[in-house]
N, C-alpha and C positions, 0 to 999 in steps of 0.2 A: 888403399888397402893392400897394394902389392908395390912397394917402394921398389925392390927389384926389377919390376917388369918396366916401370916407366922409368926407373935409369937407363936400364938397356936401350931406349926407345932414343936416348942420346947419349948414349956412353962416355963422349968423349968432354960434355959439357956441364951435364945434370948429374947433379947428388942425389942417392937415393931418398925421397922424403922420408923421412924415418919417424920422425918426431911423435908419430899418432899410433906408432905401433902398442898392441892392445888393447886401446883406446875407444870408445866409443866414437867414428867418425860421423854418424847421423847429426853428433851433436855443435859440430864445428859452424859457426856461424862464414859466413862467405867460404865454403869450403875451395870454392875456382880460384879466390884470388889466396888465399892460403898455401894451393897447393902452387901456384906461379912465383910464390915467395919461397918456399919451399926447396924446389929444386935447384935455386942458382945456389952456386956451391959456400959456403960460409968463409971459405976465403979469398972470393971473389970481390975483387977490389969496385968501389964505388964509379969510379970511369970507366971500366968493362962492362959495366950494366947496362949501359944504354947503347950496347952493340948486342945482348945477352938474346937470344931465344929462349924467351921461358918456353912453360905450359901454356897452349891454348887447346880449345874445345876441339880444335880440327884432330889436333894429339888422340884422342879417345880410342879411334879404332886402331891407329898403331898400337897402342898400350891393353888393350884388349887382346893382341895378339900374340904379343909378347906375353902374357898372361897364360893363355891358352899354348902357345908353343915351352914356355919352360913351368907347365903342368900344376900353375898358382892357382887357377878357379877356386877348387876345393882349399885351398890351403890360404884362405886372407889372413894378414899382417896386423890387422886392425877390426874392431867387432861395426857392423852394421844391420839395424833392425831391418831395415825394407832390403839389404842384398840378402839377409836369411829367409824371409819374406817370399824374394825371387825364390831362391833355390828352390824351397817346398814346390811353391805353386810350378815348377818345370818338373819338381821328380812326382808330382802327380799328375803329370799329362797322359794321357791314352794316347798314344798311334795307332790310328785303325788302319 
């Protein structure tokens, strides 16, 4: 949903996953290994791969941060039912 945030998360290796922008991503079936596919760079040759650091799960809170430090929250790349879902249900919380 924010191809920016998770390049920056390795700048010097990963492509921005670009490919699902405006896209509904709820609908991506195996969207973990999609996005592990995703990010090695497209001209990244076949024998560098199996040295390659994709995406894994542990990636998340980097890429969350990265999110929230370059101000993407409000601003996804890509449409998601359950992340609109989220938003609501947080902008109706009560702080007592």
């Amino acid at each position: 949903m924010w191809p920016a945030a998770v390049q920056a998360v390795r700048p010097k290796s990963w492509r921005a996953p670009d490919d699902y922008v405006g896209k509904d991503v709820g609908r991506i079936k195996d969207a973990k290994e999609q996005l592990q596919k995703r990010v090695v760079p497209k001209d990244n040759k076949p024998d560098k791969r199996k040295n390659f650091q994709t995406y894994q799960e542990s990636d998340s809170p980097a890429i969350a941060q990265k999110v929230r430090e370059m101000g993407l929250a409000r601003k996804p790349a890509a449409k998601s039912g359950s992340y609109t879902r989220f938003v609501a249900s947080v902008e109706q919380c009560e702080v007592e």
